[in-house]
GULUM-132445 format. One record per residue: z, x, y of N, C-alpha, C, CB in turn. Coordinates in steps of 0.1 Angstrom, whole numbers, padded with zeros to 4 digits. Glycine has a CB too. Layout:
N
@n_c3 Z	n_c1 X	n_c2 Y	ca_c3 Z	ca_c1 X	ca_c2 Y	c_c3 Z	c_c1 X	c_c2 Y	cb_c3 Z	cb_c1 X	cb_c2 Y
...
***
This chain:
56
@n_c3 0000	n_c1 0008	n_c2 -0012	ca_c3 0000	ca_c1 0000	ca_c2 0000	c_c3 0000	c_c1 0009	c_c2 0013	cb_c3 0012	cb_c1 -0009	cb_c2 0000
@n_c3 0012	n_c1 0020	n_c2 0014	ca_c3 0011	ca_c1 0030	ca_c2 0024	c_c3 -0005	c_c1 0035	c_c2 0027	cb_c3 0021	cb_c1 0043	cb_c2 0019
@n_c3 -0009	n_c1 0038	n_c2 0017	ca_c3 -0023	ca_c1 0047	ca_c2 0016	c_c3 -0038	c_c1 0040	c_c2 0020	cb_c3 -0024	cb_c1 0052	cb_c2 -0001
@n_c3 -0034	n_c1 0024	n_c2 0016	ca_c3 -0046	ca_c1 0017	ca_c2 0021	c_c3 -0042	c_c1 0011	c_c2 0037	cb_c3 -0049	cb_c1 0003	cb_c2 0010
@n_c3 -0031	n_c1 0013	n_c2 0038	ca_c3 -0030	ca_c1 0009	ca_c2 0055	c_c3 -0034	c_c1 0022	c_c2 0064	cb_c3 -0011	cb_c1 0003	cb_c2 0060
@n_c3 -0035	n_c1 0030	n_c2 0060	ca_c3 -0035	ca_c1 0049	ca_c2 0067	c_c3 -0051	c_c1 0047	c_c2 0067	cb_c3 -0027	cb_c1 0068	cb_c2 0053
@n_c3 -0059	n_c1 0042	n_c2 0056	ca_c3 -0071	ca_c1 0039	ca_c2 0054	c_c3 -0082	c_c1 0031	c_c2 0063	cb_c3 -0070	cb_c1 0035	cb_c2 0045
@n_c3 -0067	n_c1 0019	n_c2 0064	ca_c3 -0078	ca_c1 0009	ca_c2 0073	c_c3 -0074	c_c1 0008	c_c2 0088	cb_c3 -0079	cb_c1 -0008	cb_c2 0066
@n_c3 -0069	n_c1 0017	n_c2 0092	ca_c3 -0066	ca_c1 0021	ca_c2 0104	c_c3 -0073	c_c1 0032	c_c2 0109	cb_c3 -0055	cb_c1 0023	cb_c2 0105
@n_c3 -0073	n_c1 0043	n_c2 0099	ca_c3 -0083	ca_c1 0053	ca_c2 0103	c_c3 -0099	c_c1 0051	c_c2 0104	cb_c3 -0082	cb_c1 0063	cb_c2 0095
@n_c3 -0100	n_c1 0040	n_c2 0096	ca_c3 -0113	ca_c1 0028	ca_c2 0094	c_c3 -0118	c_c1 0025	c_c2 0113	cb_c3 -0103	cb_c1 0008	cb_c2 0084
@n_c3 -0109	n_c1 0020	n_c2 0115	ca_c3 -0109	ca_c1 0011	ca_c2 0130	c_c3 -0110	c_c1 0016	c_c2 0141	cb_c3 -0098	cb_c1 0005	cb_c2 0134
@n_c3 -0101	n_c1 0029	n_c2 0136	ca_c3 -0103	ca_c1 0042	ca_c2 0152	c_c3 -0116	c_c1 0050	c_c2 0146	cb_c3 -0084	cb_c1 0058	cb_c2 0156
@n_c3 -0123	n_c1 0049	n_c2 0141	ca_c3 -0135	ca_c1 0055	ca_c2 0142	c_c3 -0145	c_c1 0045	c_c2 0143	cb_c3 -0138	cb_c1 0063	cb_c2 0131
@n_c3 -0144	n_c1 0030	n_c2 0139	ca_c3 -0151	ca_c1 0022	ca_c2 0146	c_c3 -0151	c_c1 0024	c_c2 0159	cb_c3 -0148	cb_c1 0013	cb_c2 0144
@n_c3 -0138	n_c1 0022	n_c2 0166	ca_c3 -0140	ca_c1 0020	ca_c2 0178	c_c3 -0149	c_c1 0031	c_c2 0190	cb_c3 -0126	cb_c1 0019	cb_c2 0182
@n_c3 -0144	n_c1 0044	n_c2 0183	ca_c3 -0148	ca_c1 0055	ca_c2 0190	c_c3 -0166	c_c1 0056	c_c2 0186	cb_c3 -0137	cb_c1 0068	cb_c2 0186
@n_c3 -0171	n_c1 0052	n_c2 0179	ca_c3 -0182	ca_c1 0049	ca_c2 0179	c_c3 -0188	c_c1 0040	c_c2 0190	cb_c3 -0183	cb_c1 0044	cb_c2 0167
@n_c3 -0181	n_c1 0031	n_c2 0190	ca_c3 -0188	ca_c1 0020	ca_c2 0194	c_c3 -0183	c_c1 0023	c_c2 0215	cb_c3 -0181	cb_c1 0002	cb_c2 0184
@n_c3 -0174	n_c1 0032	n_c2 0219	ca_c3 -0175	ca_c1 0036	ca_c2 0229	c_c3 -0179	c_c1 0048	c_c2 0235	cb_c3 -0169	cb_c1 0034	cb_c2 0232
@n_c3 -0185	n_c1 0057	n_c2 0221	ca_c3 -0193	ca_c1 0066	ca_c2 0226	c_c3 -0210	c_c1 0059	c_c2 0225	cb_c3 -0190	cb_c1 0082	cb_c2 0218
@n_c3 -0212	n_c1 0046	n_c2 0222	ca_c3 -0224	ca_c1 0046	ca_c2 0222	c_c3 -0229	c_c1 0039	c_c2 0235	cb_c3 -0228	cb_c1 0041	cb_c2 0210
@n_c3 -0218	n_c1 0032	n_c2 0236	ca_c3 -0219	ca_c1 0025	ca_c2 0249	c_c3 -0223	c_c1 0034	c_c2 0259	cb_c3 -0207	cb_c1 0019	cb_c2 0252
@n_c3 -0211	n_c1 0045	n_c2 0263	ca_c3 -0214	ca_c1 0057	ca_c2 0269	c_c3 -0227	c_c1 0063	c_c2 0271	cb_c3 -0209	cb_c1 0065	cb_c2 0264
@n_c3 -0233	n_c1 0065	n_c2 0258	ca_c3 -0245	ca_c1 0073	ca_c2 0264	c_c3 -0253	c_c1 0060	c_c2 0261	cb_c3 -0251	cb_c1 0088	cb_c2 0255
@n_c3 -0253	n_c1 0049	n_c2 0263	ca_c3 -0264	ca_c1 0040	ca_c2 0262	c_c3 -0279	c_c1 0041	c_c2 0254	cb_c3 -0267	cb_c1 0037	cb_c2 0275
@n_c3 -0278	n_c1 0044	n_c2 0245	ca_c3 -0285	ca_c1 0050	ca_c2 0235	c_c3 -0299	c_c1 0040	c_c2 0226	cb_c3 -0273	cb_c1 0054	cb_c2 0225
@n_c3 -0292	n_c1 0026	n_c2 0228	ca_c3 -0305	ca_c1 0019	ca_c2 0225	c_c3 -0318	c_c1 0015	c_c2 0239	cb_c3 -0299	cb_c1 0005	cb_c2 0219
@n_c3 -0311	n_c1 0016	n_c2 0253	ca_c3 -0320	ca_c1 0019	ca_c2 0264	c_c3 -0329	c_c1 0028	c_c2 0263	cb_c3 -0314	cb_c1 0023	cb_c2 0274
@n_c3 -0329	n_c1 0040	n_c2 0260	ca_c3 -0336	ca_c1 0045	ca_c2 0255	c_c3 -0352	c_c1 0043	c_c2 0249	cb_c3 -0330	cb_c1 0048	cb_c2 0249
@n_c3 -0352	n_c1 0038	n_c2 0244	ca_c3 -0360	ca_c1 0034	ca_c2 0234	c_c3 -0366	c_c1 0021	c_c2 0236	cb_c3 -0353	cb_c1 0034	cb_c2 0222
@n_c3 -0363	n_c1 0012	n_c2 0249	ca_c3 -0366	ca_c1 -0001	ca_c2 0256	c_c3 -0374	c_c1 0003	c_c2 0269	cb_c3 -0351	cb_c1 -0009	cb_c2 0260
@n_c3 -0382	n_c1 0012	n_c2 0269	ca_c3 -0393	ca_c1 0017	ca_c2 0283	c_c3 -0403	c_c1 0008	c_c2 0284	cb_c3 -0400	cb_c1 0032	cb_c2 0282
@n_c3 -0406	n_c1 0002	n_c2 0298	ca_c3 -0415	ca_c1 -0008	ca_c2 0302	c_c3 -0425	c_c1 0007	c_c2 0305	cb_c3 -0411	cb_c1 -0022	cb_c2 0316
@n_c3 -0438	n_c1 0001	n_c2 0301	ca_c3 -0448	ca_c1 0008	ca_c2 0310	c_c3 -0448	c_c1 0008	c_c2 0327	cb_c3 -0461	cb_c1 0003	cb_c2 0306
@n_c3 -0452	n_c1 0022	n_c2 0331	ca_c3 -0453	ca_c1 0022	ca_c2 0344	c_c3 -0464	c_c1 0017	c_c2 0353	cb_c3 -0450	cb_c1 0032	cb_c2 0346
@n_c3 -0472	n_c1 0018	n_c2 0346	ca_c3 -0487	ca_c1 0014	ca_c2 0350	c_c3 -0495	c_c1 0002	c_c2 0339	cb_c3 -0497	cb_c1 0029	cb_c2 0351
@n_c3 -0501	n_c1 -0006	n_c2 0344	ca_c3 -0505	ca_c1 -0017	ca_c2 0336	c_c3 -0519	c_c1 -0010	c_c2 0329	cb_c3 -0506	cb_c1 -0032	cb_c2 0346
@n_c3 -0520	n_c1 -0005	n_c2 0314	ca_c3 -0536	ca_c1 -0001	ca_c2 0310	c_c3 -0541	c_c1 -0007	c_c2 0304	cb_c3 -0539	cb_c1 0008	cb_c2 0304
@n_c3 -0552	n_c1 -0010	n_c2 0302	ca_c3 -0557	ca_c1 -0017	ca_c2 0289	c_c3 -0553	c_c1 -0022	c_c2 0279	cb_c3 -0562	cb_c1 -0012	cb_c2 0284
@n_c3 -0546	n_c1 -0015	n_c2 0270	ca_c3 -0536	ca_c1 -0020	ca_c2 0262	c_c3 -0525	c_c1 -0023	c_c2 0261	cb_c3 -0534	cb_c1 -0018	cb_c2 0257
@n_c3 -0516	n_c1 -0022	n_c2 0276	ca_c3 -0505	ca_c1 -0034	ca_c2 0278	c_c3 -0509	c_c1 -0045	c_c2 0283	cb_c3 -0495	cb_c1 -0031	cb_c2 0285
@n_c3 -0520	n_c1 -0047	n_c2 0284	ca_c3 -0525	ca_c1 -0060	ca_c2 0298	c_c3 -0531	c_c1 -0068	c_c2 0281	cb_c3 -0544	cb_c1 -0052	cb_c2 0317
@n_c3 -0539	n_c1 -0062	n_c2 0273	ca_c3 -0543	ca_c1 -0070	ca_c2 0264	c_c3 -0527	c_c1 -0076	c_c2 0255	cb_c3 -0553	cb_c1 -0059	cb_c2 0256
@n_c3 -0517	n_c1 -0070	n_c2 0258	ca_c3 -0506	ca_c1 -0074	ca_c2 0250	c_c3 -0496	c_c1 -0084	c_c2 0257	cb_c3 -0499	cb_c1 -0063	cb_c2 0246
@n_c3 -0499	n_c1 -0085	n_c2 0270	ca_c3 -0497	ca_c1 -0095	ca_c2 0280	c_c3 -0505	c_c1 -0106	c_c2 0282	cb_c3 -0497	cb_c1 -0091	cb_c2 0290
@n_c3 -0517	n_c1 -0107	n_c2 0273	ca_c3 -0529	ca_c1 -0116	ca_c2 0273	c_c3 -0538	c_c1 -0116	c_c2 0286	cb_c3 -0523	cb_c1 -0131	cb_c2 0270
@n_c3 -0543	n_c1 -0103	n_c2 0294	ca_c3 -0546	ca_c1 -0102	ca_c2 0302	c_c3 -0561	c_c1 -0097	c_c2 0297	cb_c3 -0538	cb_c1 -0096	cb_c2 0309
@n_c3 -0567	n_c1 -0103	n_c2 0304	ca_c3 -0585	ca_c1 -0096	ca_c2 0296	c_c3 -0587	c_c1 -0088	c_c2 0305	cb_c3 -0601	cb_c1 -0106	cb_c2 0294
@n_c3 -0588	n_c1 -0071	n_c2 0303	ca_c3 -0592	ca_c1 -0058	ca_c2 0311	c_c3 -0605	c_c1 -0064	c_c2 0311	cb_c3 -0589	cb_c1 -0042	cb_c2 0303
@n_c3 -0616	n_c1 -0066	n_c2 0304	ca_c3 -0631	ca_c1 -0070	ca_c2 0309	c_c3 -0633	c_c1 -0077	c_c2 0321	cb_c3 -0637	cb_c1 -0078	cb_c2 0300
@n_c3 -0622	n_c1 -0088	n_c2 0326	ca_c3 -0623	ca_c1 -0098	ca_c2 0340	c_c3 -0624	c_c1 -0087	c_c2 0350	cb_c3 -0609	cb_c1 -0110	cb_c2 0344
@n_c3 -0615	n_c1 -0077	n_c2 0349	ca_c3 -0611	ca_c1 -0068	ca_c2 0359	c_c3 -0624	c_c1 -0061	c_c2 0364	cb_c3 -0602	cb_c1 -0059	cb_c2 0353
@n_c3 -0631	n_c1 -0057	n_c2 0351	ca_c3 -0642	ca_c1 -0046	ca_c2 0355	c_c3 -0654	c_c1 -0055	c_c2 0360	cb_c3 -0647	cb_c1 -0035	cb_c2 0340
@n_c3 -0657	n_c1 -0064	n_c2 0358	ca_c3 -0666	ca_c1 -0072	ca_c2 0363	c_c3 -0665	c_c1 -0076	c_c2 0382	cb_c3 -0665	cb_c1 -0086	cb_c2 0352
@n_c3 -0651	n_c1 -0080	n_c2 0385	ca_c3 -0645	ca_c1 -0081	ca_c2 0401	c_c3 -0652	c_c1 -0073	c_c2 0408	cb_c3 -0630	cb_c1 -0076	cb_c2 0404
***
Protein backbone atom coordinates (compact mmCIF):
# COMPACT_ATOMS: atom_id res chain seq x y z
CA UNK A 1 0.00 0.00 0.00
CA UNK A 2 3.05 2.42 1.12
CA UNK A 3 4.72 1.56 -2.28
CA UNK A 4 1.66 2.12 -4.59
CA UNK A 5 0.85 5.49 -2.97
CA UNK A 6 4.90 6.71 -3.51
CA UNK A 7 3.91 5.44 -7.13
CA UNK A 8 0.91 7.29 -7.82
CA UNK A 9 2.09 10.39 -6.62
CA UNK A 10 5.31 10.33 -8.33
CA UNK A 11 2.78 9.39 -11.29
CA UNK A 12 1.13 13.04 -10.87
CA UNK A 13 4.18 15.21 -10.29
CA UNK A 14 5.47 14.18 -13.51
CA UNK A 15 2.24 14.62 -15.08
CA UNK A 16 2.01 17.85 -13.96
CA UNK A 17 5.46 19.04 -14.79
CA UNK A 18 4.86 17.87 -18.25
CA UNK A 19 1.97 19.42 -18.78
CA UNK A 20 3.62 22.92 -17.54
CA UNK A 21 6.63 22.62 -19.30
CA UNK A 22 4.59 22.21 -22.41
CA UNK A 23 2.53 24.89 -21.93
CA UNK A 24 5.68 26.89 -21.44
CA UNK A 25 7.30 26.35 -24.54
CA UNK A 26 3.97 26.18 -26.41
CA UNK A 27 4.96 23.47 -28.53
CA UNK A 28 1.88 22.54 -30.52
CA UNK A 29 1.91 26.39 -31.97
CA UNK A 30 4.54 25.46 -33.62
CA UNK A 31 3.44 23.38 -36.00
CA UNK A 32 -0.07 25.58 -36.56
CA UNK A 33 1.67 28.30 -39.26
CA UNK A 34 -0.79 30.17 -41.54
CA UNK A 35 0.85 31.03 -44.81
CA UNK A 36 2.20 34.39 -45.27
CA UNK A 37 1.37 35.05 -48.71
CA UNK A 38 -1.73 33.64 -50.46
CA UNK A 39 -0.12 30.97 -53.56
CA UNK A 40 -1.68 28.90 -55.71
CA UNK A 41 -2.02 26.23 -53.56
CA UNK A 42 -3.41 27.77 -50.54
CA UNK A 43 -5.96 29.82 -52.53
CA UNK A 44 -6.96 26.40 -54.25
CA UNK A 45 -7.44 25.04 -50.58
CA UNK A 46 -9.55 27.96 -49.74
CA UNK A 47 -11.62 27.26 -52.87
CA UNK A 48 -10.19 30.20 -54.61
CA UNK A 49 -9.57 29.61 -58.48
CA UNK A 50 -5.83 31.06 -59.15
CA UNK A 51 -6.99 30.91 -63.08
CA UNK A 52 -9.81 34.02 -62.30
CA UNK A 53 -6.79 35.86 -61.15
CA UNK A 54 -4.56 35.49 -64.16
CA UNK A 55 -7.22 36.26 -66.64
CA UNK A 56 -8.06 40.09 -64.46
Amino acid sequence: MNQSLAISISIIVVFVVVVLIGKKFNLSSRYERKPRILNSWSALDKGIDPTDEDKA
